[in-house]
C-alpha positions as CSV (number, residue, x, y, z in Angstrom):
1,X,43.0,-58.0,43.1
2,X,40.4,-57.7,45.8
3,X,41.5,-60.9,47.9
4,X,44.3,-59.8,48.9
5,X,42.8,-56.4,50.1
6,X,39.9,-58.1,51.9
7,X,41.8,-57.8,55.7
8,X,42.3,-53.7,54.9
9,X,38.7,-53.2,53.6
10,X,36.9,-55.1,56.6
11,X,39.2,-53.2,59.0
12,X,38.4,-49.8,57.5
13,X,34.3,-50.9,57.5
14,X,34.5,-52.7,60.7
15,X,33.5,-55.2,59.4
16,X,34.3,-59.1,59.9
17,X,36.8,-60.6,56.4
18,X,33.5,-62.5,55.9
19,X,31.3,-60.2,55.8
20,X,33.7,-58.2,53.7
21,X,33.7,-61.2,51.1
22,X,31.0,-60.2,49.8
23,X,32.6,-57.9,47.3
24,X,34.3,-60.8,45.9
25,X,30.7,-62.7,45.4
26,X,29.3,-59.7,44.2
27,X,31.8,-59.5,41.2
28,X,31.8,-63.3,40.0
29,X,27.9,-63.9,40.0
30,X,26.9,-61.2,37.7
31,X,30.8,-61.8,35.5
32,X,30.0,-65.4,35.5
33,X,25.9,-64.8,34.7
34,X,26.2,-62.1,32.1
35,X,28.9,-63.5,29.8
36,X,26.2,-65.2,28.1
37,X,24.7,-62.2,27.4
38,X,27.4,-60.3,25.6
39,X,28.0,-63.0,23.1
40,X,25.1,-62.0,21.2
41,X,25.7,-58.3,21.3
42,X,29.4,-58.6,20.4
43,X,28.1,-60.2,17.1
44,X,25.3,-57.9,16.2
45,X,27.7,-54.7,16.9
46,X,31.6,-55.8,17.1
47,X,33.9,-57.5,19.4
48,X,36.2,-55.0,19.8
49,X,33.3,-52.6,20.5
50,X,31.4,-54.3,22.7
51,X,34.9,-54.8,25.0
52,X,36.2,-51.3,24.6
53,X,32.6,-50.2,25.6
54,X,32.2,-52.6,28.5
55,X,36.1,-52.2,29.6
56,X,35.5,-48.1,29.9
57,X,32.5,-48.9,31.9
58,X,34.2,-51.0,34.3
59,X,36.7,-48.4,34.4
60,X,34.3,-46.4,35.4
61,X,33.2,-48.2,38.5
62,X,36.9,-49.2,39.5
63,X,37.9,-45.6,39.6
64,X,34.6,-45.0,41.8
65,X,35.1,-47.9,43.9
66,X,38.2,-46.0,45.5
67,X,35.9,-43.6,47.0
68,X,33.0,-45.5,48.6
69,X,31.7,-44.6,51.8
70,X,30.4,-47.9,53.0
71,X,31.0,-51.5,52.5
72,X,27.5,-51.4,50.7
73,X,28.4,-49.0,48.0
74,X,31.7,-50.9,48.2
75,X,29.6,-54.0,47.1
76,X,27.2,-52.3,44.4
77,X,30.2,-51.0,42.1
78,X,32.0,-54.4,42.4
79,X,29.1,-55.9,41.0
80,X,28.3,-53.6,38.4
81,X,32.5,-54.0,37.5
82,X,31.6,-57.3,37.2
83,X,28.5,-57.1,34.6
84,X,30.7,-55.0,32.3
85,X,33.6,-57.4,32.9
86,X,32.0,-60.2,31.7
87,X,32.4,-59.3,28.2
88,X,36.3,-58.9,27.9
89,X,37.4,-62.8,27.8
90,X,34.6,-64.8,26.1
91,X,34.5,-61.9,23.4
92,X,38.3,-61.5,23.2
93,X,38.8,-65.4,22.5
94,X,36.0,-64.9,19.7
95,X,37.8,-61.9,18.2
96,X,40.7,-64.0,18.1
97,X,38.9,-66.8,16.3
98,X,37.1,-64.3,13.9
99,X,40.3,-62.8,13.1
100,X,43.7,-65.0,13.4
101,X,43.8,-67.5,10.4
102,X,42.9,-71.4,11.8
103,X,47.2,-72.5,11.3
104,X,48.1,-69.2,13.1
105,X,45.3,-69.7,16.2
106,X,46.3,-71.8,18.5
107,X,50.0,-70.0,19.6
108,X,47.8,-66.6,19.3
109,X,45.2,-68.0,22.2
110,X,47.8,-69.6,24.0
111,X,49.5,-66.1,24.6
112,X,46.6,-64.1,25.2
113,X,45.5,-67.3,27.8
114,X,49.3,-66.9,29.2
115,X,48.6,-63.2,30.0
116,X,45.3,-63.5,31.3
117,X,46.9,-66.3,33.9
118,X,49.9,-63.7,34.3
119,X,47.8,-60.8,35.0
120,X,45.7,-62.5,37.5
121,X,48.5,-63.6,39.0
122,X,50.5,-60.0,38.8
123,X,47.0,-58.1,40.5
124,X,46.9,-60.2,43.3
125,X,50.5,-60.1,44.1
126,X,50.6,-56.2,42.7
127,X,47.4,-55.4,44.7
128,X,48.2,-56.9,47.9
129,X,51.4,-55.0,47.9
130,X,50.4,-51.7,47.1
131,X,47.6,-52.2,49.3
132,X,49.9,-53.3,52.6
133,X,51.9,-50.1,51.5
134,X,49.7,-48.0,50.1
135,X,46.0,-47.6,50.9
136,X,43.6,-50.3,49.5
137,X,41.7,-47.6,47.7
138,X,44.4,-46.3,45.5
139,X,44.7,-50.0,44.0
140,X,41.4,-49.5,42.5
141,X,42.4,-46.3,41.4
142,X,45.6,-47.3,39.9
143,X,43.9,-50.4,38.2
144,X,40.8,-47.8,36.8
145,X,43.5,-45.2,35.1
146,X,45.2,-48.5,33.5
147,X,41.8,-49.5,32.2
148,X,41.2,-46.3,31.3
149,X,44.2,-46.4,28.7
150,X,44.0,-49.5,27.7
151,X,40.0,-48.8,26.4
152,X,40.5,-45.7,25.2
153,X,43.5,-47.6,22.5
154,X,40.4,-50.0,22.0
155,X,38.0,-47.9,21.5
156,X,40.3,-46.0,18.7
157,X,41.3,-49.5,17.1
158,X,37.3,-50.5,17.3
159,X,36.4,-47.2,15.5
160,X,38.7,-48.0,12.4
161,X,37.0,-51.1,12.0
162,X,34.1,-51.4,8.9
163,X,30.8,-51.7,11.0
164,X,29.0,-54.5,11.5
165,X,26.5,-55.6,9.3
166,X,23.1,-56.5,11.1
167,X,22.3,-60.2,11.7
C-alpha cells in the first residue's frame, strides 16, 4: 500500500519521493530478515498464535502510523509493521501443510496464494485511491481497524486450539 502513497507522504514531510522511500525499505528488510525467526516460534507455541499475535501487533503500528509527526517516526513504525509481518505468510503456508490432508493441499495453497496476489494487488490500487481522495493517513488507519478484526477472529480460533506441546 505504501507505493502508491509515497508522492502524498514526501509532500506532507517535505521531503524528496526518495528520501521518502525509505519507509518502503524499512518494512521489507526486517519482513524479509525476521521470517526466519518466527518459524521456530510458530512450532514451539502454534501457527495460528504466533500470527494472530504478530498480526494484532502490526495492527498496532499501522493504526499508529496514521498519526506520526515526522517522516522519522513515519519510518520506525513501518519497520517494526514489518518485524511482526513477517510471520503471517511463511507460518500460514505451514499451517496449511500441518493441517490440510496431502490430496486436498495443493488447491487449498493455491487459493490462499491467489489471495495473497489479489490483496497485494487490491491495497495498492485501494490505497492509492483513497489516498488521492482521502488523506494518506486514513489508509493506514482503515488498513489497522481491518487488521484489527481479522486478528481478533484469529486470536479466538487460535484459543480453541489444544496447546502445543513443547519441542
Amino acid at each position: 500500500v505504501t507505493g502508491p502513497l509515497l508522492p502524498l507522504i514526501a509532500d506532507e514531510f517535505g521531503k524528496s519521493i526518495g528520501t521518502a522511500a525509505v519507509i518502503v525499505t524499512a518494512f521489507v528488510l526486517p519482513y524479509g530478515v525476521c521470517q526466519l525467526v518466527f518459524g521456530p516460534i510458530g512450532d514451539r507455541i502454534g501457527k495460528l498464535r504466533v500470527i494472530a499475535l504478530t498480526l494484532g501487533g502490526s495492527t498496532i503500528f499501522t493504526i499508529a502510523t496514521g498519526f506520526v509527526e515526522t517522516l522519522e517516526s513515519l519510518a520506525i513504525l513501518r519497520f517494526m509493521t514489518g518485524i511482526m509481518l513477517a510471520a503471517t505468510v511463511p507460518l500460514s503456508m505451514a499451517y496449511i501443510a500441518d493441517e490440510v490432508a496431502y490430496e486436498s493441499r495443493q488447491p487449498v495453497m493455491a487459493r490462499y496464494i491467489k489471495g495473497l496476489i489479489l490483496g497485494h494487488i487490491a491495497g495498492a490500487c485501494c490505497g492509492g485511491l483513497w489516498g488521492e481522495f482521502f488523506d494518506w493517513r486514513t489508509v493506514f488507519t482503515v488498513f489497522g481497524v481491518l487488521s484489527a478484526i481479522v486478528s481478533g477472529v484469529l486470536w479466538m480460533a487460535a484459543g480453541r486450539q489444544s496447546p502445543v506441546q513443547n519441542i
